[in-house]
mmCIF file as Biopython writes it, N, C-alpha, C and O atoms, coordinates in Angstrom:
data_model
#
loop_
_atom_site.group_PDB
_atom_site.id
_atom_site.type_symbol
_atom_site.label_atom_id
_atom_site.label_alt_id
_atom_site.label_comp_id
_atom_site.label_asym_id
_atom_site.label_entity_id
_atom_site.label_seq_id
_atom_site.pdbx_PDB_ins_code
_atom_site.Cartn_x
_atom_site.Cartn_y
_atom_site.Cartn_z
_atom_site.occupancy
_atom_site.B_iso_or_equiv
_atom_site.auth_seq_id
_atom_site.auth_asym_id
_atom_site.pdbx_PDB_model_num
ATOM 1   N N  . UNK A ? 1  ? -214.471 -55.603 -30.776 1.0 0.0 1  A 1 
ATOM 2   C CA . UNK A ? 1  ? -214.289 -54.222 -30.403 1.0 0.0 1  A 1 
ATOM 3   C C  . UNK A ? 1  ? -212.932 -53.744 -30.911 1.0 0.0 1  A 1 
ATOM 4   O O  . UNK A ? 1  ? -211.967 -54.503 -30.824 1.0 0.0 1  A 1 
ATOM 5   N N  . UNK A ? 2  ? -212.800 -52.473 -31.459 1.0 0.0 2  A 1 
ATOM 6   C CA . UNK A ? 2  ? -211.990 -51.916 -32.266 1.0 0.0 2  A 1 
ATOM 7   C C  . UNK A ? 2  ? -211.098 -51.240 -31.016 1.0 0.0 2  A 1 
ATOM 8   O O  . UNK A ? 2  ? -211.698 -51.044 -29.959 1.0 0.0 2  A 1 
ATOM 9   N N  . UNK A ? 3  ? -210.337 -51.047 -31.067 1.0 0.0 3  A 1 
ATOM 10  C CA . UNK A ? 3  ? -208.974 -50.544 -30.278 1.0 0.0 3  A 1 
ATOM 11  C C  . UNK A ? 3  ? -208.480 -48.911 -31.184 1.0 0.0 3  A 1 
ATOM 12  O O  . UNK A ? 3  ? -208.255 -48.833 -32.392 1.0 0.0 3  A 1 
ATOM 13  N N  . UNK A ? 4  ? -208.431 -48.023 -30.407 1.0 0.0 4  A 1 
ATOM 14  C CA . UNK A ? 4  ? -207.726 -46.856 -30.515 1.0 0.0 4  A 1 
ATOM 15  C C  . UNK A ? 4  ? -206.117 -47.588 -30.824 1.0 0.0 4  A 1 
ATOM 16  O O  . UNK A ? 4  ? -205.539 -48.480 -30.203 1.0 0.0 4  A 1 
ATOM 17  N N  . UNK A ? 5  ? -205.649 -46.715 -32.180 1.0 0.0 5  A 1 
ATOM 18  C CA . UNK A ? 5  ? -203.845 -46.806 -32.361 1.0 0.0 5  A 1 
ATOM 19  C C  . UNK A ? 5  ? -203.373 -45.868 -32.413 1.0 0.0 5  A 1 
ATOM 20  O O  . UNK A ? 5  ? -204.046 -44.876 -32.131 1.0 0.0 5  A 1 
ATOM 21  N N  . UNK A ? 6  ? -202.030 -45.726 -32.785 1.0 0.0 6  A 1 
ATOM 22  C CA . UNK A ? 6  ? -201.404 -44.062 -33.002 1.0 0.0 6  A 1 
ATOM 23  C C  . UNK A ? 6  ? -199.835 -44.678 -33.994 1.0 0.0 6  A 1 
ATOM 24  O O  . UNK A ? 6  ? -199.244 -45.753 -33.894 1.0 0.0 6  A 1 
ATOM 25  N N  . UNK A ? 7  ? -199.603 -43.684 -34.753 1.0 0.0 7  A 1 
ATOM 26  C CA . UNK A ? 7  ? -198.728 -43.529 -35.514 1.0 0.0 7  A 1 
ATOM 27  C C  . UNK A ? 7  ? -198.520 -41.593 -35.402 1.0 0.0 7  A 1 
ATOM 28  O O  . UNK A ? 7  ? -198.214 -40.961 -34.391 1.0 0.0 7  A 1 
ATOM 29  N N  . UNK A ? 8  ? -198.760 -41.135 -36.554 1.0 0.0 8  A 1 
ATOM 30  C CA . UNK A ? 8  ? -198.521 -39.413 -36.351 1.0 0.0 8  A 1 
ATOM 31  C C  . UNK A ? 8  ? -199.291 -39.184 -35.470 1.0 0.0 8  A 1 
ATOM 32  O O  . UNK A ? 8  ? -198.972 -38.579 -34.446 1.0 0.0 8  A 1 
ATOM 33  N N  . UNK A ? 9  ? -201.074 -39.870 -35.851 1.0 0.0 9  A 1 
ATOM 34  C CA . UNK A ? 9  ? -202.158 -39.393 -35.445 1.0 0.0 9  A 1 
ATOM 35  C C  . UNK A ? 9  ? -203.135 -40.221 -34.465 1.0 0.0 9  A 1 
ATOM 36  O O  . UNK A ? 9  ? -203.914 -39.268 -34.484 1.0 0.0 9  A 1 
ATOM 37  N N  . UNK A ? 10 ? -203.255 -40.390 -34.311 1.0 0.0 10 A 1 
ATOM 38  C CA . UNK A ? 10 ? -204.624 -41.837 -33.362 1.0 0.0 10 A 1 
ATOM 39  C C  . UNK A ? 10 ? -205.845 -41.979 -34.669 1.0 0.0 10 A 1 
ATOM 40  O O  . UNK A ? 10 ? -206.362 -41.059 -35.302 1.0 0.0 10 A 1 
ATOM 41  N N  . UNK A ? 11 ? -206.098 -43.595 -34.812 1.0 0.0 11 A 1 
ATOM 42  C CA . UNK A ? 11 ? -206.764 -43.694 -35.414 1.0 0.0 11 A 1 
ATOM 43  C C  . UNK A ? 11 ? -207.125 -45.147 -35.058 1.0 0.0 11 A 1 
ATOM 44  O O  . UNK A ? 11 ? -206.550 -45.766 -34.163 1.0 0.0 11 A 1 
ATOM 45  N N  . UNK A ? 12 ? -207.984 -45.583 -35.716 1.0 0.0 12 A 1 
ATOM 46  C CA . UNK A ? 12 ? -208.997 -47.099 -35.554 1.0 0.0 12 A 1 
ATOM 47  C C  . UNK A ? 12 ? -208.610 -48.242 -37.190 1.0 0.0 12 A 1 
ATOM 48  O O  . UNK A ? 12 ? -209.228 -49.200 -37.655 1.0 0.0 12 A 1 
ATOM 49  N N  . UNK A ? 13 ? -207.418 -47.584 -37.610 1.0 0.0 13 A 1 
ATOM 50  C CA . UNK A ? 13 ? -207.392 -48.231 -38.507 1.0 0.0 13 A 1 
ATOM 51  C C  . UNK A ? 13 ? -205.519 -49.101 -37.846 1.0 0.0 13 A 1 
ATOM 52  O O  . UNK A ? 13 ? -204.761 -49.155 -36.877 1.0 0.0 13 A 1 
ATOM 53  N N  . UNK A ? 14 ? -205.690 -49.547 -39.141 1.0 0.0 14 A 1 
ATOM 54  C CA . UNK A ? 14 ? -203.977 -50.865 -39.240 1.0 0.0 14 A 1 
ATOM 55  C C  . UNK A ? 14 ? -202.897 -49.725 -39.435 1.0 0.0 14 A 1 
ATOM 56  O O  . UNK A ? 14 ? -201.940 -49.514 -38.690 1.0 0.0 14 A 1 
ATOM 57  N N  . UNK A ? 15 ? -203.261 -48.977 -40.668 1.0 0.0 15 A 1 
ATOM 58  C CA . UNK A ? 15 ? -202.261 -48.010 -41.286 1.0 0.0 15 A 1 
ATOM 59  C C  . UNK A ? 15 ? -202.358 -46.540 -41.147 1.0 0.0 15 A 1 
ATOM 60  O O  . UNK A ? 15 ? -203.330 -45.926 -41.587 1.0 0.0 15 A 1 
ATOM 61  N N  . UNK A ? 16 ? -201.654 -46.130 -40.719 1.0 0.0 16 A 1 
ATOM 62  C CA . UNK A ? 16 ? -201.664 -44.476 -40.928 1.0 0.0 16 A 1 
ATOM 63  C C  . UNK A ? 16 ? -202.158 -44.360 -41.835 1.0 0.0 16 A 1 
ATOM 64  O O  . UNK A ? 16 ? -202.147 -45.125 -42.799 1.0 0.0 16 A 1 
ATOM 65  N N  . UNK A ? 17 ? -202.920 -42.952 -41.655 1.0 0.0 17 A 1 
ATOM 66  C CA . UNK A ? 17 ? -203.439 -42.512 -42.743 1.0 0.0 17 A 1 
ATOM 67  C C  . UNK A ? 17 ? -202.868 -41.492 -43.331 1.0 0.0 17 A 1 
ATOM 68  O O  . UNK A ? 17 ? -203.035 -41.087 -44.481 1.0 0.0 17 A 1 
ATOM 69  N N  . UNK A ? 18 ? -201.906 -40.922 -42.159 1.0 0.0 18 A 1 
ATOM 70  C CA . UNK A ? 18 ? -201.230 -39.966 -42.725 1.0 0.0 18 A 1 
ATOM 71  C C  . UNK A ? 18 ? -199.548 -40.091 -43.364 1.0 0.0 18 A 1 
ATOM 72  O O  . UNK A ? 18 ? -199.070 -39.204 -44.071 1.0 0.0 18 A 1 
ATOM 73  N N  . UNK A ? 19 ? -198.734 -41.433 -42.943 1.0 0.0 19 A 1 
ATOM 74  C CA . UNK A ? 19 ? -197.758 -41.313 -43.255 1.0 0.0 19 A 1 
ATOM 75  C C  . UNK A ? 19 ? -197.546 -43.215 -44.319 1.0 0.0 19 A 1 
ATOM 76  O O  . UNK A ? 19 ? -196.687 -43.653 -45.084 1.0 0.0 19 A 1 
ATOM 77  N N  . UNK A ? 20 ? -199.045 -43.851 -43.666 1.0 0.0 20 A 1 
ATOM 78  C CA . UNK A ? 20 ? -198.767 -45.194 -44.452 1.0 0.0 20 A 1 
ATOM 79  C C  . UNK A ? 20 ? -198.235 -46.189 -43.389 1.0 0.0 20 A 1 
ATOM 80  O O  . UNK A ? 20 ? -198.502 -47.367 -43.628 1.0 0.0 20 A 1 
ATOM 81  N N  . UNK A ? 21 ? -197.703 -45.995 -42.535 1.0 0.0 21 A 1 
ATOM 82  C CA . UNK A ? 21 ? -196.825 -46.956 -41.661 1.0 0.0 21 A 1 
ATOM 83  C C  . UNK A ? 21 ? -197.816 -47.413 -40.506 1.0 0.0 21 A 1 
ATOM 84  O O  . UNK A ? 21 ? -198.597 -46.622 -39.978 1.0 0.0 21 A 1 
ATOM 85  N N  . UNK A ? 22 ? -197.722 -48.724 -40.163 1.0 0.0 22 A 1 
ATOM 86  C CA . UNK A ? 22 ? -198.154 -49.691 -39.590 1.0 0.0 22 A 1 
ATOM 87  C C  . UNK A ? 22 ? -198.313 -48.940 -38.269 1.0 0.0 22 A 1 
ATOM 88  O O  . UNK A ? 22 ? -197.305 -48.423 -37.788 1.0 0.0 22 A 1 
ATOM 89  N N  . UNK A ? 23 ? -199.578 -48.822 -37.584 1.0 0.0 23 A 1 
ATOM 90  C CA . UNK A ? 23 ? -199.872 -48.086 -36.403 1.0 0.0 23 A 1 
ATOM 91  C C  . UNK A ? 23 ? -199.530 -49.224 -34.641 1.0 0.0 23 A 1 
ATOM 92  O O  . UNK A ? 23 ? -199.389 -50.427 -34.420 1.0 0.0 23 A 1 
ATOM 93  N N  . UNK A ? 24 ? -199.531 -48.560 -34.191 1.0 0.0 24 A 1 
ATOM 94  C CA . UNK A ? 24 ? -199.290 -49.389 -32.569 1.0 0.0 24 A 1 
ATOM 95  C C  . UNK A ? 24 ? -200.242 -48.798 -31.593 1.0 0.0 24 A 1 
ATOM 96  O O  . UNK A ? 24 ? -201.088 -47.924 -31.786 1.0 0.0 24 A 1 
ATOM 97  N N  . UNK A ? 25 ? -199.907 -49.516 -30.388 1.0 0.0 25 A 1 
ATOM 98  C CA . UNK A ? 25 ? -200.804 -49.124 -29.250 1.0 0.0 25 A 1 
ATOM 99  C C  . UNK A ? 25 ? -200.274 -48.419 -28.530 1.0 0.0 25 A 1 
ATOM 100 O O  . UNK A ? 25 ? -199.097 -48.635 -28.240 1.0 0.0 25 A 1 
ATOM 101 N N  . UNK A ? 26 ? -200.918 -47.410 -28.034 1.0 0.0 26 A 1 
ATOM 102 C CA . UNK A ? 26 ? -200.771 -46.241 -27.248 1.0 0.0 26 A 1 
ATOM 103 C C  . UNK A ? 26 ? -200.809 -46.399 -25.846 1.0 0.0 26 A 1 
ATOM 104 O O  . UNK A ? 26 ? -200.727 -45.574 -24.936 1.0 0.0 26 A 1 
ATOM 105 N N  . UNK A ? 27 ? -200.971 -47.801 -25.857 1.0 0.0 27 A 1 
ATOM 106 C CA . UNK A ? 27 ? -200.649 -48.234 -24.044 1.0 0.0 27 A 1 
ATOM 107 C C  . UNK A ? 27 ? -199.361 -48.762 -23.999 1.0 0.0 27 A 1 
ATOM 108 O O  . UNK A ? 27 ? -198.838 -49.433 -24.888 1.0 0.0 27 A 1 
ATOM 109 N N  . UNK A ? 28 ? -198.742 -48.354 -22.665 1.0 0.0 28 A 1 
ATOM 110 C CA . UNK A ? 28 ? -197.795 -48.729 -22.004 1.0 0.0 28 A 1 
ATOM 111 C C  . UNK A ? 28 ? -197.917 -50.047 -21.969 1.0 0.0 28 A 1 
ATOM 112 O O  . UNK A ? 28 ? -199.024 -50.505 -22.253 1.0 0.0 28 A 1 
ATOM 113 N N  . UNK A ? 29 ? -196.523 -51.227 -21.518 1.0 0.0 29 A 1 
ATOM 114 C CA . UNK A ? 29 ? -196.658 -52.327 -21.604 1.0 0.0 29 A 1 
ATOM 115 C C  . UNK A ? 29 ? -197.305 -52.587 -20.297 1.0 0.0 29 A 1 
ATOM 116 O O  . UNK A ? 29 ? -197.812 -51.613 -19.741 1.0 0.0 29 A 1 
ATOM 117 N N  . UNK A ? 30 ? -197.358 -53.553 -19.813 1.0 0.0 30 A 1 
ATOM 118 C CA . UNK A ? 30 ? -198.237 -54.251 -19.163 1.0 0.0 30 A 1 
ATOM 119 C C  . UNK A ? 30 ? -196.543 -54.661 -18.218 1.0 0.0 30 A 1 
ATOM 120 O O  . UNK A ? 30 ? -195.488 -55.242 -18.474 1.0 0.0 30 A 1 
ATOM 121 N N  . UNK A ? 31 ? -197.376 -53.687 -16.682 1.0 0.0 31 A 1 
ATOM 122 C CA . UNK A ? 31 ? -196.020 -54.415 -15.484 1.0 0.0 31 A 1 
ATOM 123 C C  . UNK A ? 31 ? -196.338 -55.486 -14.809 1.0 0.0 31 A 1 
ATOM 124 O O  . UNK A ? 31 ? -197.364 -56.073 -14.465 1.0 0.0 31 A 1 
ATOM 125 N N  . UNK A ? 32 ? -194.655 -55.650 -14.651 1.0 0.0 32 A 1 
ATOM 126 C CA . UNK A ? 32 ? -194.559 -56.924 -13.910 1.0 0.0 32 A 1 
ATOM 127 C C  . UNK A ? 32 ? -193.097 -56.482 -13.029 1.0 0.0 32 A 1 
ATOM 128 O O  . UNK A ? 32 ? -192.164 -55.801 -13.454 1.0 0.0 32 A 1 
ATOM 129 N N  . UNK A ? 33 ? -193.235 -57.058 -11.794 1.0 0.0 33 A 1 
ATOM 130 C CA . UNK A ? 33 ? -192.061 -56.874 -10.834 1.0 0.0 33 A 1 
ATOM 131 C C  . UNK A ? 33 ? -190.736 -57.570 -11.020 1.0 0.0 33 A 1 
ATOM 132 O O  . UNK A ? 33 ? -189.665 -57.362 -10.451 1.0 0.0 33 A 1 
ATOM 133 N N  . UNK A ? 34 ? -191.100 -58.552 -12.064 1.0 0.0 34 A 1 
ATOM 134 C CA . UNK A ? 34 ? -190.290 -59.432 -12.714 1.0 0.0 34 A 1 
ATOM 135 C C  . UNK A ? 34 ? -189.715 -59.003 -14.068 1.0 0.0 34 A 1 
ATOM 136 O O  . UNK A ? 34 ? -189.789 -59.617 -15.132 1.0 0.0 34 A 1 
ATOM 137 N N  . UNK A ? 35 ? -188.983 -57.540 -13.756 1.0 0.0 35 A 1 
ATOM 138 C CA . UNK A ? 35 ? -189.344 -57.172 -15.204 1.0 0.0 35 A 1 
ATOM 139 C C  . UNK A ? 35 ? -187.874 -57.456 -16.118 1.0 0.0 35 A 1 
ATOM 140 O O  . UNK A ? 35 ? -187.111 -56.495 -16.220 1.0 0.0 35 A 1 
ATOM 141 N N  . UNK A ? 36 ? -187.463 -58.848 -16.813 1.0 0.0 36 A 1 
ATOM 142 C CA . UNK A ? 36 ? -186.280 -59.070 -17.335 1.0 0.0 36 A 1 
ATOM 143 C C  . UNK A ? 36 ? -185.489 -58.218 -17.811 1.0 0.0 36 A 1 
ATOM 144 O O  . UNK A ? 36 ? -184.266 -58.214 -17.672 1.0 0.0 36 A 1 
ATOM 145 N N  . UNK A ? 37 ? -186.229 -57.351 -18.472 1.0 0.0 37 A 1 
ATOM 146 C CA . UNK A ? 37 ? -185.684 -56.381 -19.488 1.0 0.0 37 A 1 
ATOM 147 C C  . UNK A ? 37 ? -185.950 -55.148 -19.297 1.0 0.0 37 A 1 
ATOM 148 O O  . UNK A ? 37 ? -186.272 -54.554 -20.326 1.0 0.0 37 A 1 
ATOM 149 N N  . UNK A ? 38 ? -185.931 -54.383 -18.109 1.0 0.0 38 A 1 
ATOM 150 C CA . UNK A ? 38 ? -185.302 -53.473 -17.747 1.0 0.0 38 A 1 
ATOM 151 C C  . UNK A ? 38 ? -184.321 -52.933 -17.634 1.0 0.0 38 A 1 
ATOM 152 O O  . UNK A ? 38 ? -184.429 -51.711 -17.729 1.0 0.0 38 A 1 
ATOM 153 N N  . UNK A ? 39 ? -183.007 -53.434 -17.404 1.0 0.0 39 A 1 
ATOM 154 C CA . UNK A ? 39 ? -182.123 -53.432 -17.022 1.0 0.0 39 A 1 
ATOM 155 C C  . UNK A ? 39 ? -181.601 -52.709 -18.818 1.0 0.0 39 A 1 
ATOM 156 O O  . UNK A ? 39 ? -180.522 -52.117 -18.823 1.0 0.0 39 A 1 
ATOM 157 N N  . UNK A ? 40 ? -182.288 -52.789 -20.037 1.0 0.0 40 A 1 
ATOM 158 C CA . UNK A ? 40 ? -181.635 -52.806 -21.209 1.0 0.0 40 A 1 
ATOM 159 C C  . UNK A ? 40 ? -182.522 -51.325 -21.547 1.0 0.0 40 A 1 
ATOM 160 O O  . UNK A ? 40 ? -182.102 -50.279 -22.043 1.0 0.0 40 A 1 
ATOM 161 N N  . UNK A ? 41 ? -184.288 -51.790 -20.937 1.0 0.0 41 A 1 
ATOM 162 C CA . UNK A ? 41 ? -184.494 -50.330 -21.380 1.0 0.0 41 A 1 
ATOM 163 C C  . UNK A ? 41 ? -184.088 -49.095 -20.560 1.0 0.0 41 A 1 
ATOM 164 O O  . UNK A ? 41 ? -184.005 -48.022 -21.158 1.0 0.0 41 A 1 
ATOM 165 N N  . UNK A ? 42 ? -183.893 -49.137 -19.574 1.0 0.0 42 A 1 
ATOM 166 C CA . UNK A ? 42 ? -182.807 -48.241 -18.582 1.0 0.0 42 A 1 
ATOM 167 C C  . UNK A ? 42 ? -181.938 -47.774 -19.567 1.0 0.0 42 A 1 
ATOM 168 O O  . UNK A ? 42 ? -182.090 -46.798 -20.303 1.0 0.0 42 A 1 
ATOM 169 N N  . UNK A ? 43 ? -180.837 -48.714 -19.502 1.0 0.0 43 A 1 
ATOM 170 C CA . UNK A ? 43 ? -179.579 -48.286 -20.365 1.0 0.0 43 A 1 
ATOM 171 C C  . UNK A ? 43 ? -179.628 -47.605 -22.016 1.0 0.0 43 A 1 
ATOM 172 O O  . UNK A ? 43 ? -178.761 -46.979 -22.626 1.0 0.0 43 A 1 
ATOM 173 N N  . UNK A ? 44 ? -180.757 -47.941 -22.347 1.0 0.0 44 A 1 
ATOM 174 C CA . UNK A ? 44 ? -180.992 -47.338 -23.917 1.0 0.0 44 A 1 
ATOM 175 C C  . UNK A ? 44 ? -181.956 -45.626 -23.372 1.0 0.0 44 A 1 
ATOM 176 O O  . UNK A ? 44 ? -182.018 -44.685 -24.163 1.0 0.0 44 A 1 
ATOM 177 N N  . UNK A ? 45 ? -182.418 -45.576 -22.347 1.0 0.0 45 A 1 
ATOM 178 C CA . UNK A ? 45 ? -183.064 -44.616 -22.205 1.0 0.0 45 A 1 
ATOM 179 C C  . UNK A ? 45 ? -181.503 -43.404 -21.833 1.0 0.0 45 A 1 
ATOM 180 O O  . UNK A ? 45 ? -181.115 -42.332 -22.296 1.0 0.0 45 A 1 
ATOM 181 N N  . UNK A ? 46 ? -181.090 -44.237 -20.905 1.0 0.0 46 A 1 
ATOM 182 C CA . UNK A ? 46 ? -180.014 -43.401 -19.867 1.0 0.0 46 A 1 
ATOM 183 C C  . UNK A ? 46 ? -179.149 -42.596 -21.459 1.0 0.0 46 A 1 
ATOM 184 O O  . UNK A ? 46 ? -179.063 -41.379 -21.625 1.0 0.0 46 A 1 
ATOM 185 N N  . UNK A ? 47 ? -178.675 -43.532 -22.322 1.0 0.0 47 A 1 
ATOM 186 C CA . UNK A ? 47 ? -178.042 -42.808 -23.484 1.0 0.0 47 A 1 
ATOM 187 C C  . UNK A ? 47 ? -178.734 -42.022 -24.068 1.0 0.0 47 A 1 
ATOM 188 O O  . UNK A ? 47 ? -178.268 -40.886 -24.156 1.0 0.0 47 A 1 
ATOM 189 N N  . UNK A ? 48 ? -180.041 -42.270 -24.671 1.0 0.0 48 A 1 
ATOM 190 C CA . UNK A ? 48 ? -180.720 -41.254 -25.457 1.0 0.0 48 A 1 
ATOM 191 C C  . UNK A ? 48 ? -180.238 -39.983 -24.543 1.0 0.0 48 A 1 
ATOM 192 O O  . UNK A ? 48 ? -179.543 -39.122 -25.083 1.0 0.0 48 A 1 
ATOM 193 N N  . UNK A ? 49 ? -180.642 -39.842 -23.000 1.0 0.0 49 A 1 
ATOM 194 C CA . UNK A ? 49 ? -180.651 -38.364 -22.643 1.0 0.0 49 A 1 
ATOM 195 C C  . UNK A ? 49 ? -179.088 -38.001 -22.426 1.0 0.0 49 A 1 
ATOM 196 O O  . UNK A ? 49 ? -178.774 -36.821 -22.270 1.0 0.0 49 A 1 
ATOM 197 N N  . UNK A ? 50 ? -178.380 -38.742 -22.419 1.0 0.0 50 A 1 
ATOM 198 C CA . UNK A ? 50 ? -176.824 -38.104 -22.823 1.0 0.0 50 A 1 
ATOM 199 C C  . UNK A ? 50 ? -176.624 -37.389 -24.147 1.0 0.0 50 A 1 
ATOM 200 O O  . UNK A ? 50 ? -176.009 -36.339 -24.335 1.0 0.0 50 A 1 
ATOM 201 N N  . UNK A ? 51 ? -177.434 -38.361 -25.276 1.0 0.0 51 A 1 
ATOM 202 C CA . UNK A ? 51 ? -176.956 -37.941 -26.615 1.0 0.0 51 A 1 
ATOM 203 C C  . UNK A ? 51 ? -177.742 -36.550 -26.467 1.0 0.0 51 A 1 
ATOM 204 O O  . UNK A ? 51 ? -177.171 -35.799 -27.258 1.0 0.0 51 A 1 
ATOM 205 N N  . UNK A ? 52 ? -178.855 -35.789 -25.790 1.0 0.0 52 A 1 
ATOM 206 C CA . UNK A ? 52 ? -179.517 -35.043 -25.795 1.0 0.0 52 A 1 
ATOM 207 C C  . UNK A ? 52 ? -179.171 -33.718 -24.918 1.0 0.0 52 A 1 
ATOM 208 O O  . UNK A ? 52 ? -179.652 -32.586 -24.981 1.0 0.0 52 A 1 
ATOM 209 N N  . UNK A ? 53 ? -178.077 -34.310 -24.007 1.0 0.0 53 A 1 
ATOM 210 C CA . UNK A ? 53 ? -177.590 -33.584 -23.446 1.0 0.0 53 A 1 
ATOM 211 C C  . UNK A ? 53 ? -178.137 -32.875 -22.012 1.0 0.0 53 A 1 
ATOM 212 O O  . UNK A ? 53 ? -177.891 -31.814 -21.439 1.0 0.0 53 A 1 
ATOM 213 N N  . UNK A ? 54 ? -179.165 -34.236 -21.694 1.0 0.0 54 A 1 
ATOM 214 C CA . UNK A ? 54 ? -180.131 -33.794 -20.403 1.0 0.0 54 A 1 
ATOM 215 C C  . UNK A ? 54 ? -179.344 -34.196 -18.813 1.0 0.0 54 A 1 
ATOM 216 O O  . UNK A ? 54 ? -179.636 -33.814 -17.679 1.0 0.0 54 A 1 
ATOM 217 N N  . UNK A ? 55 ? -178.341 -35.041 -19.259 1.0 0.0 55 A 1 
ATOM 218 C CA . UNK A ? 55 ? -177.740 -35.942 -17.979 1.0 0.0 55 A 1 
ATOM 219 C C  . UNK A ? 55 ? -176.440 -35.039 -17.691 1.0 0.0 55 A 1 
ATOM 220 O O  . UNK A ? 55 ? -175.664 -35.346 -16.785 1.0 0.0 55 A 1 
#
């Protein structure tokens, strides 16, 4: 069974079709209460919205 991806667009293929680049999954990761690496995506999120000027 084929899996929905997304790059620009959602598609059923490996590669964009529209830009060429290697597509991913459009699901969220998979939680856990144990989550090691939070603590890093926090801190990379918390900056993006500084550099953006939301905080």
């Amino acid at each position: 069974m084929k899996h929905i991806l997304k790059c620009c667009v959602y598609t059923m293929k490996s590669a964009c079709p529209e830009c060429g680049k290697e597509t991913t999954s459009p699901r969220p990761p998979k939680f856990s209460p144990e989550d090691n690496y939070g603590k890093y995506r926090r801190k990379v999120k918390e900056q993006s919205r500084k550099e953006q000027g939301l905080v």
